[in-house]
C-alpha positions in Angstrom: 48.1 52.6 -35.6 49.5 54.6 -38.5 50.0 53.0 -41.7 50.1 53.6 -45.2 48.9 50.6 -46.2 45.5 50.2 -45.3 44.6 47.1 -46.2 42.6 44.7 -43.6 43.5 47.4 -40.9 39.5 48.2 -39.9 38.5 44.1 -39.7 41.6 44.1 -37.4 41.0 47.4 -35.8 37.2 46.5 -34.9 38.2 43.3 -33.5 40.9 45.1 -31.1 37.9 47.4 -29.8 35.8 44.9 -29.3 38.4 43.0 -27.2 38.2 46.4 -25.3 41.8 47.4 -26.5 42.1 52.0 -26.6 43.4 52.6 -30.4 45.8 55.5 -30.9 46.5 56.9 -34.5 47.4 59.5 -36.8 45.6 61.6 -39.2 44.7 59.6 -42.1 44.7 56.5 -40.6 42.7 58.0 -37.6 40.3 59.5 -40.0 39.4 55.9 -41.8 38.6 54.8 -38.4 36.6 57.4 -37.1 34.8 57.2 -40.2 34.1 53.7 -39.9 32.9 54.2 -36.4 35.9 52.5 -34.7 36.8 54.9 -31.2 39.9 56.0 -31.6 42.3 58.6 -29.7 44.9 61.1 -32.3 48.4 61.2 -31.5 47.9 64.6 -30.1 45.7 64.0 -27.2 48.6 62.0 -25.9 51.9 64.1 -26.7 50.2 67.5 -25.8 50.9 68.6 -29.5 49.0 68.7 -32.9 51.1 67.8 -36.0 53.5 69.9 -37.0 55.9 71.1 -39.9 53.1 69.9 -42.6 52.7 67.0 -40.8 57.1 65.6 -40.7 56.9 66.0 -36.5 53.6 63.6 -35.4 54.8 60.7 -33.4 58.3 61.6 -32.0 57.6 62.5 -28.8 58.5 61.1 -25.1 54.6 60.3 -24.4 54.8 58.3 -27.6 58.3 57.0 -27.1 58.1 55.9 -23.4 55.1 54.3 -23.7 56.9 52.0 -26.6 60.2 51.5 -25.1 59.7 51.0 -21.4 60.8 47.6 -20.0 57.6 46.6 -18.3 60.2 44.4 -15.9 61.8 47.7 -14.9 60.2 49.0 -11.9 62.2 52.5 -13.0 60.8 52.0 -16.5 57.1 51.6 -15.2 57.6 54.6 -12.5 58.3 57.0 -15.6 55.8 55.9 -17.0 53.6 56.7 -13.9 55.3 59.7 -13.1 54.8 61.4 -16.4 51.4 59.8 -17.2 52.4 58.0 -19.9 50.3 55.2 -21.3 52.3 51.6 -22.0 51.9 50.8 -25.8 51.5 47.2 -26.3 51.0 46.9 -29.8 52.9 49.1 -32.2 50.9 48.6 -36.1 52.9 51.1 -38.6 53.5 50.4 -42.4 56.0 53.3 -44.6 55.7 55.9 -46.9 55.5 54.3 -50.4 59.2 55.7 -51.1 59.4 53.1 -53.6 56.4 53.8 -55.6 56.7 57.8 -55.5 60.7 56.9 -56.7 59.1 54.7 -59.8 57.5 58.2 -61.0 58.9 59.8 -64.2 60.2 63.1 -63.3 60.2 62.6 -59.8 62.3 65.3 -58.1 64.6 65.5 -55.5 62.5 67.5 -53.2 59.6 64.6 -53.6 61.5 62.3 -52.4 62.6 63.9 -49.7 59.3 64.7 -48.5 58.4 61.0 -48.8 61.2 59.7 -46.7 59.6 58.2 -43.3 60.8 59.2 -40.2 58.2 58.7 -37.4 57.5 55.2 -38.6 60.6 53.9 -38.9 61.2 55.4 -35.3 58.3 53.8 -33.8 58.9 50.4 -35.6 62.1 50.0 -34.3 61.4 50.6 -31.2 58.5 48.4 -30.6 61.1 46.1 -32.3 63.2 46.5 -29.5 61.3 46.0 -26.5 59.6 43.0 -28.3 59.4 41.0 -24.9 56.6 43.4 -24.4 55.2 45.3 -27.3 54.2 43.4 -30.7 55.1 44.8 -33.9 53.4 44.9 -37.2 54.4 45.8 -40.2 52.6 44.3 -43.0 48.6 43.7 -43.3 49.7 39.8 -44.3 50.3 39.9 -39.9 46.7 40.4 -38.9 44.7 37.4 -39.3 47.4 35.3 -37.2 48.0 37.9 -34.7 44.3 37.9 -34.0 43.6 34.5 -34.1 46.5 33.9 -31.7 44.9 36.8 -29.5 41.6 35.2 -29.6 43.6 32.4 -27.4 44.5 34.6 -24.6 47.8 37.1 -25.5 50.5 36.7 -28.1 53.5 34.5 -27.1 56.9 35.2 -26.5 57.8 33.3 -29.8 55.2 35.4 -32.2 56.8 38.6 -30.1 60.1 37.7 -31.4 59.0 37.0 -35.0 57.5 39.7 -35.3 60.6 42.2 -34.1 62.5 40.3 -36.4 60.3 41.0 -39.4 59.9 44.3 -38.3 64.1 45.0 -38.7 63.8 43.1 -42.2 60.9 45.8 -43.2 63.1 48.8 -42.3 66.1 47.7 -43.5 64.6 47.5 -46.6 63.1 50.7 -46.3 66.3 52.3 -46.0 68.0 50.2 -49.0 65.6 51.9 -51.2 66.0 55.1 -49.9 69.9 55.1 -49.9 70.0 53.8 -53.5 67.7 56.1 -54.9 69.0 58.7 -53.5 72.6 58.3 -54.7 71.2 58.7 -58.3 70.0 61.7 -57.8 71.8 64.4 -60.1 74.2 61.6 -61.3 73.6 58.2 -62.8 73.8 55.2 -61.4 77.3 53.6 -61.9 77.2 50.0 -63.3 78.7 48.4 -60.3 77.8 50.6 -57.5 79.8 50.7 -54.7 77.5 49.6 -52.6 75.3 46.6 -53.5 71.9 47.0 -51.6 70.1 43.6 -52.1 66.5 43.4 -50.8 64.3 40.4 -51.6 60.5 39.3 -51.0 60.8 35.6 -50.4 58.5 34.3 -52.7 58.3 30.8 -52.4 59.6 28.1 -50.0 60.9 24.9 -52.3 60.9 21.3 -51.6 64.6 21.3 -51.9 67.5 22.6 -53.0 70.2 20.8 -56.0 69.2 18.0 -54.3 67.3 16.4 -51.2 69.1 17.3 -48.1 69.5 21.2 -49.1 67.0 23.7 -47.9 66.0 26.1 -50.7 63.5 29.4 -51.5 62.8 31.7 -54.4 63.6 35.1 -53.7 62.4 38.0 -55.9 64.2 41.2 -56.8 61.8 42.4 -59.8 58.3 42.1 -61.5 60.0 40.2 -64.8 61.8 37.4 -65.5 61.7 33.9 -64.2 61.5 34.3 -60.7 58.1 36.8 -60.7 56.4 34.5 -63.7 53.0 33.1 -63.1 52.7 29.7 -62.8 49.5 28.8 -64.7 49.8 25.0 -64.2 51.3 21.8 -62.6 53.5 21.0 -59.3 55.8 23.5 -57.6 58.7 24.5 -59.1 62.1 23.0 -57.9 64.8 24.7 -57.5 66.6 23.2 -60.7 63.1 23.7 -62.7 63.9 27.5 -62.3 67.4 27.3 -62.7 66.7 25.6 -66.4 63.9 27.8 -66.9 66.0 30.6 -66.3 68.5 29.2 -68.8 66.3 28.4 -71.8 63.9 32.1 -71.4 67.4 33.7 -71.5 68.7 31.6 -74.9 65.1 32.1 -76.7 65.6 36.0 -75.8 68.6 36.3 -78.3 66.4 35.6 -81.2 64.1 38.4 -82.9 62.4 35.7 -85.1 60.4 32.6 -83.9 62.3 30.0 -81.9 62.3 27.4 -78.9 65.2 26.2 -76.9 65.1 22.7 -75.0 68.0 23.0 -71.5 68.6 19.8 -69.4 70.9 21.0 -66.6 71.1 24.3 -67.4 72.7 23.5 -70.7 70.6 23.6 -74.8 69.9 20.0 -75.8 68.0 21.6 -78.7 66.9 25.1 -80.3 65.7 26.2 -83.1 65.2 29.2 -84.9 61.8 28.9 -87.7 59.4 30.7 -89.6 56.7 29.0 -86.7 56.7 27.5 -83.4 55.7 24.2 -84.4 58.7 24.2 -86.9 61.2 25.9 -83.9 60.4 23.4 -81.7 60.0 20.1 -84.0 64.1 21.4 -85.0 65.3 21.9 -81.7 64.0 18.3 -81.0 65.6 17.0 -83.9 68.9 17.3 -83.0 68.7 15.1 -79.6 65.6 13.9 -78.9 67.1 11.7 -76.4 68.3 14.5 -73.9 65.2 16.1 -74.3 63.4 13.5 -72.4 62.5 15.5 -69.1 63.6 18.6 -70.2 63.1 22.3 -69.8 61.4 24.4 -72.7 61.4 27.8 -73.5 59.4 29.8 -76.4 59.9 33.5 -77.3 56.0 33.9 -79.2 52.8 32.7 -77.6 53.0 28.7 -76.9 50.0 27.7 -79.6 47.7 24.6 -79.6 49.2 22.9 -82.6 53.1 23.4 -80.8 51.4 21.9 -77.5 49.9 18.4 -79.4 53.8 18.3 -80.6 55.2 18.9 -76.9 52.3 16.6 -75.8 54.2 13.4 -77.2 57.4 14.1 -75.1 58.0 13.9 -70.8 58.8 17.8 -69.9 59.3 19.0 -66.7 58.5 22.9 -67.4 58.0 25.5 -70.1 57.9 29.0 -70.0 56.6 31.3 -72.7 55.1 34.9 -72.8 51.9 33.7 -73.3 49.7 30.8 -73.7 46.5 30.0 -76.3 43.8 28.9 -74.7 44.0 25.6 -77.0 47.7 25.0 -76.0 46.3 25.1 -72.0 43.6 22.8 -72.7 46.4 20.0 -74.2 48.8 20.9 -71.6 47.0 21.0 -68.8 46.2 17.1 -69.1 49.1 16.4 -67.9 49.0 17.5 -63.9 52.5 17.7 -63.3 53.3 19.6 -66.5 54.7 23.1 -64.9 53.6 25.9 -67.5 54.6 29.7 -66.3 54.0 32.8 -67.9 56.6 35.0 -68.2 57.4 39.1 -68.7 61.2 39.7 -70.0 62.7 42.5 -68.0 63.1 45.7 -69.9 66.6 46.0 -69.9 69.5 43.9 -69.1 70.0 43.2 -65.3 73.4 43.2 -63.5 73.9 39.4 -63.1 74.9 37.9 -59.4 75.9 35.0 -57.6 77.1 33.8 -54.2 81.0 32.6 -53.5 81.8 32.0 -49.9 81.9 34.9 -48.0 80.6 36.8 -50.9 79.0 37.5 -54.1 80.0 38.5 -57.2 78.3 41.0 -59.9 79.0 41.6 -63.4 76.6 43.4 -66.4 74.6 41.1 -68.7 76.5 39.6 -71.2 75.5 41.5 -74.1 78.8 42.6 -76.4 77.7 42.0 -80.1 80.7 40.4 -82.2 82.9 42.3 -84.6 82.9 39.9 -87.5 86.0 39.4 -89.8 86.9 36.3 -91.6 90.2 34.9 -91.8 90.7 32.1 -93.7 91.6 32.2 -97.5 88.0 31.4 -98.3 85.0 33.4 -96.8 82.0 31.8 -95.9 78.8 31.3 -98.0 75.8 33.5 -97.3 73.6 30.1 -95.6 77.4 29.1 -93.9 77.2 32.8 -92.4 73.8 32.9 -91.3 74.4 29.4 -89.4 77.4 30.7 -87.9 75.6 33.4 -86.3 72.8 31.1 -85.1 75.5 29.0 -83.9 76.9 31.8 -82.0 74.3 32.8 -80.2 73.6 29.4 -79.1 76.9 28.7 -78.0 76.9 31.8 -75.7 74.2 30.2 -73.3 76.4 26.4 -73.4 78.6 25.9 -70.3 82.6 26.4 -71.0 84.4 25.2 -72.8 81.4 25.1 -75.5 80.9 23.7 -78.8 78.1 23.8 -81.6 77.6 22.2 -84.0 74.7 23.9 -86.5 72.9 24.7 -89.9 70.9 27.5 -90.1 68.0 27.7 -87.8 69.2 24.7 -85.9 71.4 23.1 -83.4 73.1 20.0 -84.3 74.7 18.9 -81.6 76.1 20.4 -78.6 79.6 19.6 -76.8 79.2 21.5 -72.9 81.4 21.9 -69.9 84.6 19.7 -71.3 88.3 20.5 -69.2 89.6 20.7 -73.1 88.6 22.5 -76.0 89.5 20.0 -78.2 87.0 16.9 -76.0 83.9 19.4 -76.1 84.3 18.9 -79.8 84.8 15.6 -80.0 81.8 15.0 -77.4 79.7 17.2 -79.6 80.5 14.7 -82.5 79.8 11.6 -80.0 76.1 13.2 -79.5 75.5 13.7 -82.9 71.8 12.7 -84.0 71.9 14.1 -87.1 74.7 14.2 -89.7 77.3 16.6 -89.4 78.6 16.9 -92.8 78.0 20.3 -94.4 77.6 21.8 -90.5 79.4 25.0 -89.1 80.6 25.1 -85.5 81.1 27.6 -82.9 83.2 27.9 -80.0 82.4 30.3 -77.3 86.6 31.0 -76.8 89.8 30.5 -79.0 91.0 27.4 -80.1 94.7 27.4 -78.6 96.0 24.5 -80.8 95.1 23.6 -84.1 93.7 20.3 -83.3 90.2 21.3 -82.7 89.5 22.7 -86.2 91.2 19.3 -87.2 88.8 17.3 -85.2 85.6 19.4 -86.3 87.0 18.7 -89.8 87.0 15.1 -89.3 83.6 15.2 -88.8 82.6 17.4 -92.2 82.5 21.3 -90.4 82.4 23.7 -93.5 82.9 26.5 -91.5 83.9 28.0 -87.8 83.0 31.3 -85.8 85.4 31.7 -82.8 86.6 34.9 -80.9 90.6 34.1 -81.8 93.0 35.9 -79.7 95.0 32.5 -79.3 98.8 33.1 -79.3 98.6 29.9 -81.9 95.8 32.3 -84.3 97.9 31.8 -87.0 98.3 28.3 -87.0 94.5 27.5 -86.5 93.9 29.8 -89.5 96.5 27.6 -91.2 94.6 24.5 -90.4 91.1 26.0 -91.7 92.9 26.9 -95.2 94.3 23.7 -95.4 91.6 21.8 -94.8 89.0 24.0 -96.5 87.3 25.7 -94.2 86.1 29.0 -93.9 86.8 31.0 -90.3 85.2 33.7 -88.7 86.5 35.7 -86.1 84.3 37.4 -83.7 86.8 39.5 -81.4 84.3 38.6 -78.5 84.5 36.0 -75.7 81.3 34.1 -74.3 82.5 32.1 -71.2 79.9 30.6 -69.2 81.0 29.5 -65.9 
């Protein structure tokens, strides 16, 4: 036993003596046991040697090594063993140095870290780990209470054996991801897109399913913020697509510095709103299609309050996530038992964004490039015509390609998402229409390569556009907006969303 972690080790511990199993351990650990009046034997009666070199040499050592490794199958193995009076170990229970945690440290030096790195742990781990046909492996304090009620039984089966080795490789690996990449940003910063890509998730959750029924799925987490590590304060499990939208709408509500709620269904806005209150944010964002609302996701950047919760009250939600919730807006939310309400923390700085392909994954930097405004049309836009371009813009960075918006200021209008044209995404945006669209702006998230888009949002009464331009065919669309009155902003600045 030697572990860093002491959590539930001297219920477990106690129960090993009193099943008449000899404890070996080192210092710290061995002290907490003494301490507690649990027998125990140091390291050093067994190797011959007390610690050395301020404590790095403890456990590597033959007596300690032999006794782990030895095939007890191997009638060479066990005469060794005999030979050199080595005691079999059958159970090897070793957590790490809290790398990690010392790494977190402002100001941490190199030499620190260096001193923190395990080496006798990892050692012993993987050995037990490799012998697992006859020496079990812990790693974790979450192991105990099933390992001893499974030895309560009689002895641990061949199956638990295997688990745990397996487990055991998952806990070092990780180990050494966090080493490695900490290391390499020693004396350098850490390049954007590394060159290596160490990923090492808790799983967090199992889910019901994945996209849909016949797909397994689980929630991994790689940090303390953001949708996966929120607290769920309320309702069923999570699905897989209830994070997915969540993760869509907290990310659209985190654009805005001012008050405002975003409604996703399938990943995409339905609704949002930017207000001078969170009643008034959400009441807009519903507004503009109440229909598609119906068994949506929500998302609030202030405190979800009991007078926005009556209003969400009237509607069938699946989730909402918010930085906080009043006590009044739990009490009205939490009638309804399969409401899911989780609390979330927004990461402090922008995360490198991932996903899978086959055979690989890809990684880019959050989309965060700011537009470089200049208009081009003959007239500019209005002050109110600029601020819901803007809005609009925002929006439409968070709507699956090719995307559309149609807004005012403060609001979505209507949205047109995920069209093979440019041109259909804003006639669909038109076909959704709740509310009227004369005297609206509209965004696009790329350039309009032919003019017949700006035509077509014209149709519908557009006063003004925001788009990136860098169309071969700039010149024309700019000679469409004049034509037809509009004003047109370009924004040098791409927003696909694949």
């Amino acid at each position: 036993m030697s572990v860093t972690d002491k959590t539930g080790l001297l219920p477990f511990a106690r129960q090993l003596h009193e099943m008449g199993v000899e404890l070996i351990s080192t210092g710290g650990t061995a002290k907490l046991l003494r301490d507690n009046q649990i027998p125990v034997r140091e390291v050093a009666e067994i190797t011959g040697f007390p610690e050395m070199l301020d404590g790095r040499v403890k456990t590597i050592h033959p007596r300690i090594a032999g006794g782990i490794l030895a095939i007890r199958a191997n009638r060479e193995h066990m005469g060794a063993l005999e030979e050199h009076d080595i005691p079999p170990i059958q159970m090897v229970v070793v957590n790490l140095y809290q790398f990690e945690k010392i790494a977190a440290k402002p100001g941490v030096t190199r030499d620190e870290l260096i001193e923190n790195i395990d080496i006798g742990g990892p050692t012993m781990i993987r050995a037990a780990a490799k012998n697992f046909q006859d020496v079990a492996v812990l790693v974790s304090p979450d192991q105990y209470e099933q390992v001893m009620a499974e030895l309560k039984t009689g002895e641990l089966s061949a199956a638990t054996h295997w688990r745990l080795a397996q487990q055991a490789f998952v806990h070092t690996a990780a180990y050494d991801r966090a080493v490695s990449s900490r290391l390499l940003a020693v004396d350098a910063p850490a390049p954007v897109l590394p060159q290596t890509l160490n990923i090492s998730a808790q799983r967090a959750a199992v889910l019901r399913y994945g996209e849909n029924p016949h797909q397994q799925a689980a929630l991994y987490t790689l940090a303390s913020s953001g949708i996966a590590a929120a607290e769920q304060l309320h309702g069923k499990d999570l699905s897989y697509n209830n994070l997915v939208d969540l993760d869509a709408a907290w990310q659209l509500v985190q654009e805005f510095e001012r008050t405002a709620a975003a409604i996703i269904k399938h990943t995409n806005p339905c609704g949002c709103a930017e207000q001078p209150t969170l009643k008034d944010a959400y009441l807009k964002a519903l507004e503009g299609d109440p229909v598609s609302a119906f068994g949506g996701v929500l998302a609030f950047n202030r405190e979800l309050d009991g007078d926005t919760a009556l209003e969400i009250s009237k509607l069938f939600v699946e989730a909402i996530a918010a930085p906080a919730f009043s006590e009044a807006a739990l009490a009205t939310l939490r009638s309804k038992k399969n409401l899911r309400l989780v609390r979330v923390t927004a990461p402090s700085q922008p995360e490198l964004a991932i996903r899978s392909i086959s055979g690989g994954l890809l990684a880019q930097t959050a989309d965060t490039a700011l537009p470089e405004l200049s208009v081009k049309s003959a007239r500019s836009p209005t002050a109110e015509e600029m601020r819901a371009l803007l809005f609009g813009w925002k929006v439409c960075k968070h709507v699956k390609s090719n995307a559309i918006v149609y807004a005012r200021e403060g609001q979505t209008v209507s949205v047109g998402a995920g069209q093979m044209s440019r041109v259909d995404s804003v006639k669909v945006g038109a076909m959704k229409a709740v509310l009227p669209l004369a005297g609206t702006v509209l965004a696009s998230d790329a350039f309009f390569p032919f003019p017949d888009g700006v035509e077509e949002a014209a149709r519908h009464g557009v006063s003004a556009v925001i788009q990136p331009g860098g169309s071969v065919k700039d010149l024309d669309v700019i000679a469409a907006a004049d034509r037809l009155g509009l004003a047109m902003v370009f924004t040098g600045v791409r927003h696909f969303r694949h």
